[in-house]
C-alpha positions as CSV (number, residue, x, y, z in Angstrom):
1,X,0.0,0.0,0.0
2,X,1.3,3.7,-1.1
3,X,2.7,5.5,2.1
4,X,4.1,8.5,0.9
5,X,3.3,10.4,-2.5
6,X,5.4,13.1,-2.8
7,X,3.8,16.0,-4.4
8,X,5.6,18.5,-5.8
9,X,4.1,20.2,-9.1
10,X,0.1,20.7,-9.1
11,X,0.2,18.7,-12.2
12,X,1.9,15.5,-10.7
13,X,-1.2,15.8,-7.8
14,X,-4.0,16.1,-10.6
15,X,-2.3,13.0,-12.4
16,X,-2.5,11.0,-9.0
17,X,-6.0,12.4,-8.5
18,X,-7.0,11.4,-12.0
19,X,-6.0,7.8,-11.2
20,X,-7.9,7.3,-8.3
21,X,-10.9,8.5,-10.1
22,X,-10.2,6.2,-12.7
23,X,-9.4,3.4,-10.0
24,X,-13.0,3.7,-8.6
25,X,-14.8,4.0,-12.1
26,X,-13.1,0.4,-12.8
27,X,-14.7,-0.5,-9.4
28,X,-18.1,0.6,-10.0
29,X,-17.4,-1.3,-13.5
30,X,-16.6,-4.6,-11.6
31,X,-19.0,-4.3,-9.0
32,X,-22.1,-4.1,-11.5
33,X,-20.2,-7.1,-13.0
34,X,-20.4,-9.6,-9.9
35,X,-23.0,-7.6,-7.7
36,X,-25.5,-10.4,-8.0
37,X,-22.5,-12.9,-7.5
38,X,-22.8,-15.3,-4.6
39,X,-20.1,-16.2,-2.2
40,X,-18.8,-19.9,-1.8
41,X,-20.2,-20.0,1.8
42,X,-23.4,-18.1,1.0
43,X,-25.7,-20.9,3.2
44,X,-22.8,-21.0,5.9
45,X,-22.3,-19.6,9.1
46,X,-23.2,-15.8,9.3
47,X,-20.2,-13.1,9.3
48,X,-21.3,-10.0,10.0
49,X,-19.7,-7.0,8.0
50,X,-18.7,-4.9,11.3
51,X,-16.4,-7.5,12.0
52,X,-15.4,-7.8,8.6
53,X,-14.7,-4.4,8.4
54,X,-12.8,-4.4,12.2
55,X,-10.7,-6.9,10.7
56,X,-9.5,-5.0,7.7
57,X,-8.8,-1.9,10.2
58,X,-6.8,-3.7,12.5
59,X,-5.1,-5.3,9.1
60,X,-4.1,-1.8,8.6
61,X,-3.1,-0.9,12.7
62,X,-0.4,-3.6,12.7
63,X,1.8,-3.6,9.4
64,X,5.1,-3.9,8.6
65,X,7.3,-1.5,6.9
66,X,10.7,-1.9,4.4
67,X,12.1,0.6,3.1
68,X,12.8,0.7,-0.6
69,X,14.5,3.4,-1.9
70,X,12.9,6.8,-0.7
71,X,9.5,5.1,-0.6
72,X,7.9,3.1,2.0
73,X,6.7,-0.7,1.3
74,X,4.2,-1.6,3.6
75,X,3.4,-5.5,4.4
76,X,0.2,-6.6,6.4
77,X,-2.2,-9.0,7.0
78,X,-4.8,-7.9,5.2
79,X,-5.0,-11.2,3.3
80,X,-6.8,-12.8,6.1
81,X,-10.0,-10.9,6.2
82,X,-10.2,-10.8,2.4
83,X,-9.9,-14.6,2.2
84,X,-12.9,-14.8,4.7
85,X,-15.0,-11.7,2.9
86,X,-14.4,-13.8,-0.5
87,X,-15.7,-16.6,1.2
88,X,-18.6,-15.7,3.0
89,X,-19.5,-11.7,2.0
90,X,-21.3,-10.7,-1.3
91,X,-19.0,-8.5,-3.5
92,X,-20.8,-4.9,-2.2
93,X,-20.7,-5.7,1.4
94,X,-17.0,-6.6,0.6
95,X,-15.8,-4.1,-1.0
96,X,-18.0,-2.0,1.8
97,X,-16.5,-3.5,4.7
98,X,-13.0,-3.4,3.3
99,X,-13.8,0.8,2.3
100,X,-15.0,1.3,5.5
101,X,-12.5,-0.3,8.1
102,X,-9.3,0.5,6.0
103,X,-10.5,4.3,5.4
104,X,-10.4,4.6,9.3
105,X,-7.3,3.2,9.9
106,X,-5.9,5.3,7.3
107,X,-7.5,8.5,7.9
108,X,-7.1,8.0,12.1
109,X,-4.8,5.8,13.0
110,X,-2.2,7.1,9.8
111,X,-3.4,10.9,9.6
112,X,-2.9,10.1,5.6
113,X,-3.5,13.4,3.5
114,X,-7.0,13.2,1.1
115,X,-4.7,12.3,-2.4
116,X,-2.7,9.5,-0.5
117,X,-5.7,8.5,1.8
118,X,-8.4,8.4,-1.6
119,X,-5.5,6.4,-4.0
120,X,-5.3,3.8,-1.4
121,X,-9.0,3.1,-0.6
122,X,-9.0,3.3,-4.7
123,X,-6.3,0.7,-5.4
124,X,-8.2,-1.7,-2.9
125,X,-11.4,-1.5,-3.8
126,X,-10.8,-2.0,-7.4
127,X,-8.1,-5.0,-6.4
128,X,-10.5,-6.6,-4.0
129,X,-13.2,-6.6,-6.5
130,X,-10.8,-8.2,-9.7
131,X,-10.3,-10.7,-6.6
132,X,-13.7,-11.5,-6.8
133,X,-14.1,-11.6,-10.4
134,X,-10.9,-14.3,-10.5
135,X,-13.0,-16.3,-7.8
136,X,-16.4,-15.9,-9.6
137,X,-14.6,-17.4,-13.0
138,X,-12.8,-20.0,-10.9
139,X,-15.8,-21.3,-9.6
140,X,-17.4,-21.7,-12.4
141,X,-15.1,-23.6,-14.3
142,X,-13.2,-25.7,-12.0
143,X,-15.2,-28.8,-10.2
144,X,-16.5,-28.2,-6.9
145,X,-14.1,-29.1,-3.9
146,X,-11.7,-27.7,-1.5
147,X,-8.5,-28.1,-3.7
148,X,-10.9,-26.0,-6.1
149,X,-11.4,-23.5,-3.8
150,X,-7.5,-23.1,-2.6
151,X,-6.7,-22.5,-6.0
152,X,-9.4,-19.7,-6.5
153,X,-8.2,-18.1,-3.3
154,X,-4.7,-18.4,-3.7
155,X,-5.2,-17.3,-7.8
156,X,-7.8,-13.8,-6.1
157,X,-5.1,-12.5,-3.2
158,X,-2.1,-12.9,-5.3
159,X,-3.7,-11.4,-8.3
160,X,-4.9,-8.6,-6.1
161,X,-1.6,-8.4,-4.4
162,X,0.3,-8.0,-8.0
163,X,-2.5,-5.4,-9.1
164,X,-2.2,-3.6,-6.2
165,X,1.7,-3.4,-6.3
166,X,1.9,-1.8,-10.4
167,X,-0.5,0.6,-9.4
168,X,1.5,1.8,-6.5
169,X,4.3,1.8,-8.8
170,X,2.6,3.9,-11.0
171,X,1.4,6.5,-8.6
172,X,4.8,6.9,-7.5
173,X,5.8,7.1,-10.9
174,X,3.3,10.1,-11.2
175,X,4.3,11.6,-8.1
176,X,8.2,11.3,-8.4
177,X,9.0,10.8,-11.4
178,X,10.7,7.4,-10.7
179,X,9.5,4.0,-11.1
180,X,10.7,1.2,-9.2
181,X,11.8,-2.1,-10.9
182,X,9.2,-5.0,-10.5
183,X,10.7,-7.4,-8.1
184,X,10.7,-4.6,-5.5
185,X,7.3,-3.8,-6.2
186,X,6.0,-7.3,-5.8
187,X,9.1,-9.2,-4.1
188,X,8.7,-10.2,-0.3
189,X,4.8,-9.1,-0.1
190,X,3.8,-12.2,-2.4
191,X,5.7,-14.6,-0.2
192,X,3.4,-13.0,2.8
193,X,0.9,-13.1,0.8
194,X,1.0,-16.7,-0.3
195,X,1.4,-17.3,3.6
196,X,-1.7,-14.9,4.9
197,X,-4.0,-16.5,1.8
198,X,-3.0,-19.9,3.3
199,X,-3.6,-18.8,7.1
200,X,-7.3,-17.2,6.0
201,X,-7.7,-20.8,4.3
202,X,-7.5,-22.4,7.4
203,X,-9.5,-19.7,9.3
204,X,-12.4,-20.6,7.0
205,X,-12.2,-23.8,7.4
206,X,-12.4,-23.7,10.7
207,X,-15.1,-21.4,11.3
208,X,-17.3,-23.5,9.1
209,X,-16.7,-26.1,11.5
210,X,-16.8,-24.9,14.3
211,X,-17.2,-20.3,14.5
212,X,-16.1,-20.1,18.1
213,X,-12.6,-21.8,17.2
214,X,-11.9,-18.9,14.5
215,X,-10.0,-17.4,17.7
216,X,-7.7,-19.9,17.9
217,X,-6.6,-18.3,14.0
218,X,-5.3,-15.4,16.0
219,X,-2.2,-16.9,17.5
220,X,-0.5,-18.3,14.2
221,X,-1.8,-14.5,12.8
222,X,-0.2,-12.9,15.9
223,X,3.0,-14.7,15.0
224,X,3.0,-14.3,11.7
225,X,3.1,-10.6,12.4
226,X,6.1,-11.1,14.8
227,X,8.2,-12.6,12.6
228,X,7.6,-10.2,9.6
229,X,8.3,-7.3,11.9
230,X,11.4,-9.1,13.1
231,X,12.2,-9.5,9.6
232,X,11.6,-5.8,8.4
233,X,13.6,-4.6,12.0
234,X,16.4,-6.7,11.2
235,X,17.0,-5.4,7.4
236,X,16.8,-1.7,8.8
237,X,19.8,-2.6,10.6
238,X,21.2,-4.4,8.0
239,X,20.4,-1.4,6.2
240,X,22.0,1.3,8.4
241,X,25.4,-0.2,8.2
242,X,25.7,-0.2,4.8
243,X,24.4,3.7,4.3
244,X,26.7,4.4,7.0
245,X,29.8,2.5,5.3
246,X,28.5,4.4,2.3
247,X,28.6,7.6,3.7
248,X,31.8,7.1,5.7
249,X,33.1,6.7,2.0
250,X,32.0,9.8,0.3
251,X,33.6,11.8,3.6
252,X,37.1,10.6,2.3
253,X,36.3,10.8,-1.2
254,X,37.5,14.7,-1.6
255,X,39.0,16.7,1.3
256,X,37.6,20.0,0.0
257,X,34.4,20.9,1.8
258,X,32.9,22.6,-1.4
259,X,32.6,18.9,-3.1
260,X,32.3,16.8,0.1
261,X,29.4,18.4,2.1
262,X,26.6,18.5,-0.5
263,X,27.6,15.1,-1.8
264,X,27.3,13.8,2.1
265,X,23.5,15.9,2.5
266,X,22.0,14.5,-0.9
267,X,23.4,10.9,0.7
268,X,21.8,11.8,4.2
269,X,18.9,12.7,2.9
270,X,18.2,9.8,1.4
271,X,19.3,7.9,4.4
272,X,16.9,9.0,6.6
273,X,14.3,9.3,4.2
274,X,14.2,12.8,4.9
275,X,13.5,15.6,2.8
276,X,15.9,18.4,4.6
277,X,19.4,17.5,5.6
278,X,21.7,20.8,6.1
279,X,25.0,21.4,8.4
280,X,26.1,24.8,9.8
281,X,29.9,25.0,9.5
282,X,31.3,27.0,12.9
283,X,33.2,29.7,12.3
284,X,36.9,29.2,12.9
285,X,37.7,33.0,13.7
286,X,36.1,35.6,15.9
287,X,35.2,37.8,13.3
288,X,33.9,35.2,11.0
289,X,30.0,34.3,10.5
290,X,28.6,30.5,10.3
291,X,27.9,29.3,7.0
292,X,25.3,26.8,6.3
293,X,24.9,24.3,3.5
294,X,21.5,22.9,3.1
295,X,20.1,20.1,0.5
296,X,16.3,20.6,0.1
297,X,12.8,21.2,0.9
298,X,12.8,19.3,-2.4
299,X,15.3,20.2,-5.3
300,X,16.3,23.3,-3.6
301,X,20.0,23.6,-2.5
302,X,21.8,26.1,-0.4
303,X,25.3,26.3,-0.8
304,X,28.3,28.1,1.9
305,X,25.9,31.1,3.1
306,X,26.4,33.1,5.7
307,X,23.7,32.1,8.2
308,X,22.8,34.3,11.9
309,X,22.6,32.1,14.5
310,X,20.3,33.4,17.3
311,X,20.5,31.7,21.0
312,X,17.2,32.1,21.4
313,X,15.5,30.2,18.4
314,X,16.2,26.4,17.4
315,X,18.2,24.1,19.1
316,X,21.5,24.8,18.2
317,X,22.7,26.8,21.4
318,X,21.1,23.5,23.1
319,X,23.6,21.5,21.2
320,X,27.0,24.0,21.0
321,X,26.4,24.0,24.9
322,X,26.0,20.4,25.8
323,X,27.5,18.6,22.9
324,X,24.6,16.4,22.5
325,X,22.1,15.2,19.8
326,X,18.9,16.2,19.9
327,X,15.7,14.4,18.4
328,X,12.7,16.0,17.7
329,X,9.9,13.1,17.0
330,X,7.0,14.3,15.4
331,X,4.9,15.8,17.1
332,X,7.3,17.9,18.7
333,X,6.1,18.5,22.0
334,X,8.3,21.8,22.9
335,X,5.8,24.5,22.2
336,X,8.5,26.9,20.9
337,X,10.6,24.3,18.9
338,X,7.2,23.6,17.2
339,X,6.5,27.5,16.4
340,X,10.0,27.5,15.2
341,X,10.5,24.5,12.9
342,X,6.6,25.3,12.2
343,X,7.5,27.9,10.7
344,X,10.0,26.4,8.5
345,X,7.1,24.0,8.1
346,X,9.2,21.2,9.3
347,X,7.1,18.9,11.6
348,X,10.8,16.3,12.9
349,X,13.9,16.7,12.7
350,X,17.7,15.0,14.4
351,X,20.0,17.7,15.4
352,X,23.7,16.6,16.3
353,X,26.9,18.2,17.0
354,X,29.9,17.9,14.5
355,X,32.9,17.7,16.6
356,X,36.6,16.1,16.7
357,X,39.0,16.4,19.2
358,X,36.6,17.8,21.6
359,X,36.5,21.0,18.8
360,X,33.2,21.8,18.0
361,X,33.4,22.2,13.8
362,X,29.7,22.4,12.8
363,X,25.6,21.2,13.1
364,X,24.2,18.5,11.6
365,X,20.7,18.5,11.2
366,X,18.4,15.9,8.9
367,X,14.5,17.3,8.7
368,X,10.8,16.3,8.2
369,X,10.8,12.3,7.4
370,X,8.4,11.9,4.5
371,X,6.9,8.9,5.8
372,X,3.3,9.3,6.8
373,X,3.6,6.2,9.1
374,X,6.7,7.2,11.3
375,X,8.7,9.9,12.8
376,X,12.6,9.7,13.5
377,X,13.6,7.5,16.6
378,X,15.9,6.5,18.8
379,X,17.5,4.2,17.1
380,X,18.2,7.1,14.0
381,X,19.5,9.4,16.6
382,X,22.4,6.3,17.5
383,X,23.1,6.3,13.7
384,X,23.0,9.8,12.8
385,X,25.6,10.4,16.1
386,X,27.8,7.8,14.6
387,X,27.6,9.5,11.0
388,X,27.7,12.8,12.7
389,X,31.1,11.5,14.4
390,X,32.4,10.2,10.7
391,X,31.7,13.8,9.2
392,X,33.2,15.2,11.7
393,X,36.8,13.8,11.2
394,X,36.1,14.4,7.8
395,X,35.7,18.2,8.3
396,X,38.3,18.4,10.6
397,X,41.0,16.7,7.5
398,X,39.4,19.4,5.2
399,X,40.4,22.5,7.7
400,X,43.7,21.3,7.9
401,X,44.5,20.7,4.4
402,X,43.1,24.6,4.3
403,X,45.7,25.5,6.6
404,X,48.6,23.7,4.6
């Protein structure tokens, strides 16, 4: 599911509007295709669509997120509940259900903006109801039987899921400019897929056995969500370390500041997924002013100017003083470090001294994540210490090759 669209000419937002309106005519298409389809289960035990929809919100409360690039792939469970609605729900109270519980999550639990929040509840409508035309065709022409069934489910989810992952890609593609290859648009997700599809399988099964004993589906689900976020935690590490090896190399690829410093804030940015990074060099003389070198809002770059510093505004007399990093989660819950990045419409940001040999050389700061579904942590306040600490040497080479 799309987590971050980022918007920058009115143009890209109407082309990302226009597809979600497109992406909903499709649906209405579909659903006066299979409106007067009947589910598998229609005669079976009675699933009433609040839960249905409940289910598809907590789908949406409890995901997994990797990383990809600048853009956020998000993995979930959502499988599970759709496996159940195809079985026992008509296509509208489906696609209803579905609308309803993962609009709420979205819109409360994500705060997602209208163009990212209406794209989303698009894609899935229009996915989940191709999933029911793939079962409706299966049905039909394959003979009746579980094995039957297990194909038409597995054959719905993973077409949805494939679906669902080229139109992201295209959105993005809208939005940024940049498409992302096909095996990391589909990749891991279809594995989870494949696995939640199964795990739903079995949920239906049992609940037409026995509906009480559907709870018991929740442990293996519970799990299943532990080791995915396990797995997505782990890579992020894995991650960090090799951004930080990278960036540890293009602070030694050139000791002049005027070709090493942008080339480390473009990297930076992208590290942290941020769309600000900038540093404040300290002056090295009394009569001498701080420059600042800034990458961003966007393509915007700022290069060596002169910069005031007031001790009264920001952070940065916080930082000179106790040689600390700061982080700024969003929502920043200082009221006047809110008015003042506010005002710079930043909502986060990591600030960190730039130091060697206990001489302080400069700022570091990295600025409002564009991730909808999280805000800079703890652990990127270790990493962008460490990385501060590697720039720092850096800078330090630079001013002595300056003095030579």
């Amino acid at each position: 599911m799309l987590r971050r669209l980022r918007i920058r000419p009115r143009s890209d937002a109407a082309s990302v509007w226009i597809l979600s309106t497109a992406l909903f005519a499709v649906s209405v298409a579909l659903w006066f295709g299979v409106r007067g389809v009947e589910p598998p289960f229609a005669g079976g035990p009675s699933l009433p669509l609040w839960v249905l929809a409940l289910s598809f919100g907590v789908a949406e409360v409890f995901v997994m997120h990797i990383r990809i690039a600048r853009h956020a792939q998000t993995f979930s469970l959502a499988e599970i509940p759709l496996v159940f609605g195809l079985a026992f729900a008509t296509p509208g109270g489906l696609v209803l259900a579905q609308t309803v519980g993962v609009a709420i999550a979205l819109a409360v639990h994500r705060r997602q903006k209208p163009l990212r929040l209406t794209f989303n509840v698009a894609q899935r409508a229009c996915t989940t109801l191709l999933a029911v035309v793939f079962v409706a065709i299966s049905h039909s022409a394959l003979p009746a039987g579980w094995p039957s069934l297990w194909v038409s489910l597995f054959g719905a989810t993973l077409l949805a899921d494939v679906v669902g992952g080229m139109l992201i890609n295209v959105a993005i593609g809208l939005s940024d400019d940049k498409m992302k290859v096909f095996d990391q648009v589909i990749g891991l997700g279809t594995s989870l897929t494949v696995a939640n599809t199964a795990l739903g399988i079995v949920g239906v099964m049992v609940f037409l056995q026995q509906p009480a004993a559907i709870l018991l589906v929740v442990a293996p689900a519970a799990t299943t969500y532990l080791a995915g976020k396990a797995f997505t935690d782990l890579q992020r590490k894995h991650d960090d370390l090799l951004q930080l090896q990278r960036a540890t190399g293009l602070a030694q690829t050139s000791l002049e500041r005027e070709d090493m410093v942008p080339v480390l804030l473009h990297h930076m940015r992208e590290m942290f997924n941020a769309d600000i990074a900038e540093m404040v060099l300290w002056p090295q003389g009394r009569d001498q002013t701080p420059v600042r070198c800034q990458v961003g809002p966007g393509d915007e770059e700022i290069a060596f100017e002169p910069v005031p510093l007031d001790p009264t505004e920001g952070v940065w007399a916080r930082v000179v003083s106790e040689r600390e990093s700061v982080l700024l989660s969003r929502p920043i819950r200082n009221e006047a470090l809110r008015r003042f990045f506010g005002d710079r419409r930043i909502r986060d940001a990591i600030v960190a001294p730039v130091s060697s040999d206990d001489q302080l050389l400069g700022i570091l700061t990295v600025a409002d994540r564009l991730d909808d579904f999280s805000t800079f942590d703890q652990d990127d306040l270790e990493l962008f210490q460490t990385l501060a600490n590697h720039v720092g040497v850096a800078v330090r080479n630079s001013l002595l090759l300056e003095r030579l």
